[in-house]
N, C-alpha and C positions, 0 to 999 in steps of 0.2 A: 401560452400562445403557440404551441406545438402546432407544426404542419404548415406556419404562416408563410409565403412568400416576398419575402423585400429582394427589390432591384436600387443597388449601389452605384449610382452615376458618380465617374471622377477621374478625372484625367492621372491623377496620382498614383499607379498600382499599389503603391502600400500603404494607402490610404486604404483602398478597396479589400486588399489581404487580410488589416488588420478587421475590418468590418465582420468581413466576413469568418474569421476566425472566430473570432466572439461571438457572434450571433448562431452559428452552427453549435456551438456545446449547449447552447437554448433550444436546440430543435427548430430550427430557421431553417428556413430554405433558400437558399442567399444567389443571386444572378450579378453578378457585378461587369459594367460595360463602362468603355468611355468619350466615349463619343456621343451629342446629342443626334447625329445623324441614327447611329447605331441606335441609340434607344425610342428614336419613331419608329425604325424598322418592327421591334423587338415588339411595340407596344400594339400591332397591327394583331398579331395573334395568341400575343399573353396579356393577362391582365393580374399585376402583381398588388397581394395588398397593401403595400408600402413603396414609398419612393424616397431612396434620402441621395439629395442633387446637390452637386457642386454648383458652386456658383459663375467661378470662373474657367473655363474650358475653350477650347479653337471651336473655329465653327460656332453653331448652334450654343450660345451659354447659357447658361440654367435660366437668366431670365426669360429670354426664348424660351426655353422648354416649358419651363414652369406655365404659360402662357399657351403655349400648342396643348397642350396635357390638359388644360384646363377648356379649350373650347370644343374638345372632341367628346361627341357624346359615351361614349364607349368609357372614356379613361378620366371623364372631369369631375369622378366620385375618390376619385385613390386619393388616399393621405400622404401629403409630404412633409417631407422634413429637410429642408434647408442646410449646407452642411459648406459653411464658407470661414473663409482667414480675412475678409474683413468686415469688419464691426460697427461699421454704422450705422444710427439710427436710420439714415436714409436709405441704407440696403434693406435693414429690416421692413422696415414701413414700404418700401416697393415689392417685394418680394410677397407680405401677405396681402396689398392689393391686386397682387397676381395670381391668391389663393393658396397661396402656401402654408400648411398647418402649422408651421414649426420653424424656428432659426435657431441652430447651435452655433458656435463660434469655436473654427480652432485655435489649438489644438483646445479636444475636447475629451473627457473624464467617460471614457465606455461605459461603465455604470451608470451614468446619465445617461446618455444616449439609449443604453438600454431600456433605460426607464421609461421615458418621455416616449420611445417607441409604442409599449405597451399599454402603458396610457391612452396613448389615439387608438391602436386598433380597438381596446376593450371600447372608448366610446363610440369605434365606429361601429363594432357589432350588439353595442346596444341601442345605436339610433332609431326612433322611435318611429323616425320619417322612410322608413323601410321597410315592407313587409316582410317578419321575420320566417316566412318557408322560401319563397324566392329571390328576397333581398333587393326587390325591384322597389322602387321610390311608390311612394302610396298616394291616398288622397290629396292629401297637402301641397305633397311637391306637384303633383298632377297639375294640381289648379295653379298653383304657382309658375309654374310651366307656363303652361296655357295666357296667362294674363302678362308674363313678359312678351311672347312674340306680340301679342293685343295690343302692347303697350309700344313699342319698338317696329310697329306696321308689318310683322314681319307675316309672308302671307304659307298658312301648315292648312294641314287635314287632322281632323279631330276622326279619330279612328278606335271607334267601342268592339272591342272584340269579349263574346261570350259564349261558351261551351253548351249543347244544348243537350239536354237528357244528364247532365253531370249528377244531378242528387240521388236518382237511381242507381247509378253508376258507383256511387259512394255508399248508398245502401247495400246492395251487394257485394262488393270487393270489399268493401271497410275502408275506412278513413286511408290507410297508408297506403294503398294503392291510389286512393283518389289522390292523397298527395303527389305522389307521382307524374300522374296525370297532371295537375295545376304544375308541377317544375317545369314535366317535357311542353307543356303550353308557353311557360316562361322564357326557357330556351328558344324554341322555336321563331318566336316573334321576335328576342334578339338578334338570333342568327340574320332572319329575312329584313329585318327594317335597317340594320346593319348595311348587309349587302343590296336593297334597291330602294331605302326611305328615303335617301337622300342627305346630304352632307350634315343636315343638323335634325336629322331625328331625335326620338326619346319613346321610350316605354319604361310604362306604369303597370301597377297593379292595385288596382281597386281593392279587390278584396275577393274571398271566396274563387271563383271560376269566369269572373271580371275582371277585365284587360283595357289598357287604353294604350297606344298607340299614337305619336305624332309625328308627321312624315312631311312634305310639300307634296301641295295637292299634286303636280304631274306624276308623282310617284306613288300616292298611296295606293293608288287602284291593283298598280304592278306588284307591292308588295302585299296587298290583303290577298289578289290569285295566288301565288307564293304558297302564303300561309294556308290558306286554305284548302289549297291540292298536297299538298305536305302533311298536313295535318290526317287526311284523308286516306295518305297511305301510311300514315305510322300509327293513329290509333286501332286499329284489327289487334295490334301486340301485345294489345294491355288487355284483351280477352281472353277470354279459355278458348281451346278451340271448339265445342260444343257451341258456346254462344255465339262464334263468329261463323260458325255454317248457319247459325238459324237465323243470325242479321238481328237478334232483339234480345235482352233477358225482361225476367218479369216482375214484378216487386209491386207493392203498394202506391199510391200515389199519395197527393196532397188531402186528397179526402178521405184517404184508409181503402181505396177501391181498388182491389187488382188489374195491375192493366200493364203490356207489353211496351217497353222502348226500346226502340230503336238503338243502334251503334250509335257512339256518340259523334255530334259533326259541331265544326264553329259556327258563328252567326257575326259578321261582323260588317258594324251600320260605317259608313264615312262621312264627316259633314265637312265641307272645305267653306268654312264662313268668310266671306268679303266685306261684312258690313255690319257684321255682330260683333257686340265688344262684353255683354255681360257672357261670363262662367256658366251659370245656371243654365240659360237658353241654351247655349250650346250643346251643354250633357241634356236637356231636355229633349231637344231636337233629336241627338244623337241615339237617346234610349224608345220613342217614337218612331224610330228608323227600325231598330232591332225589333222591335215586337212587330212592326209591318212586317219584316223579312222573316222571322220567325212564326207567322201565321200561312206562311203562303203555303197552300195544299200540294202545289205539283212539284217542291223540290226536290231534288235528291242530292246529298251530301251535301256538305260546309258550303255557304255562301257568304259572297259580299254583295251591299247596295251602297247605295252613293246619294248624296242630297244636298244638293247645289243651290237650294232656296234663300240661304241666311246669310 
């Protein structure tokens, strides 16, 4: 697990020393804070793969935390691990309805603790509900998403974002450039629904050089222009510069015909449904939206549309 990052919540500093002592001759990357105030601040611009929280602390206690941690889209993926001096079942049992991966009890045996570490991360990096190039939650949790706000009246923007000219692009360059292209895609739409999606956003990744997005409607529009004028001036970089004087390379198409595309731009449709509750229709709608917006002759560069029908 070399390279991994755990943040050590604990009022106790030699609680925290010891942690961190041991976990550093493992090739850890160890951040140790004690305060829960201190680690909302922390958690606003790191996002650490591990979290092992004290239970009892001033302020903000780990039940708080564990609960703040968990309804923030940003950080309600990270593995915790629970690290308290009391033992009962009722802390246990409240603690993983607050999502907590893990309860040790001190004083606790580091070789355990080591273990049990390892353990979660290896199952989180083989979670299957993640796409493994971006690590962005995939179909499943997509729809799963989608049908709790549905279910919970809660009112989002189903937001399809898709790359246009990507297969060309990936014929030319080769795959590991195209990879690249689908991460800085990945990022990108983090960074922006982050900073304007609104307090309970969420981004997917479908698959390939398909993207979903969920924002509340007053915000998604703000976030798809974002993304889209951003997108706009970071991809020219991922060309040579030969193709980005000529504005097109050339390559085969779907039917073996040579033919010129264009720089690559996004395409991404909105449906902010009111009164639709099936999954399907909605990506129905939403992929209906992209192929109007993707057909339109007079664009130039990434676009959003929007469709307020459903």
């Amino acid at each position: 697990m070399q390279g991994k990052k755990v943040l050590v919540v604990d009022d106790d500093p030699s609680v925290g020393l010891l942690i961190s002592a041991v976990l550093k001759k493992y090739n850890y990357s160890v951040t140790t804070l004690y305060h829960g105030e201190e680690v909302l601040l922390f958690l606003k611009d790191n996002k650490p793969d591990l979290i092992l929280l004290d239970l009892r602390m001033p302020g903000i206690d780990g039940y708080a935390l564990c609960k703040r941690i968990r309804e923030v889209p940003d950080t309600r993926d990270i593995p915790i691990i629970i690290l308290s001096g009391v033992s009962e079942v009722e802390a246990r049992v409240n603690t993983i309805e607050l999502g907590a991966d893990d309860f040790i009890t001190k004083p606790f045996d580091v070789r355990e603790l080591r273990a049990r570490i390892n353990r979660i991360l290896k199952r989180k990096s083989a979670d299957t509900a993640l796409n493994p190039l971006t690590r962005l939650p995939g179909s499943p949790a997509i729809e799963e998403e989608v049908l709790r706000r549905v279910a919970e009246e809660i009112p989002f923007a189903f937001c399809y974002v898709d790359a246009d000219n990507f297969k060309a692009y990936n014929d030319v360059y080769g795959y590991a450039k195209g990879d690249d292209v689908i991460k800085g895609i990945a990022r990108l739409l983090a960074e922006k629904t982050k900073a304007l999606g609104g307090q309970d956003y969420f981004v997917g990744h479908v698959g390939g050089d398909d993207f979903v997005y969920l924002a509340s409607p007053d915000a998604a529009e703000a976030a798809a222009k974002a993304i889209t004028e951003e997108f706009d001036r970071l991809i020219p970089g991922f060309y040579s510069e030969a193709d980005r004087e000529r504005g097109y390379i050339t390559t085969m198409d779907r039917k073996n015909q040579t033919r010129d595309f264009p720089i690559m731009t996004l395409t991404v449709a909105i449906v902010a449904p009111r009164t639709q509750r099936h999954y399907a229709k909605i990506v129905e709608s939403a992929a209906e939206l992209k192929r109007y917006a993707k057909d339109l002759g007079d664009r130039k560069g990434s676009i959003f549309v929007k469709d307020r029908r459903i």
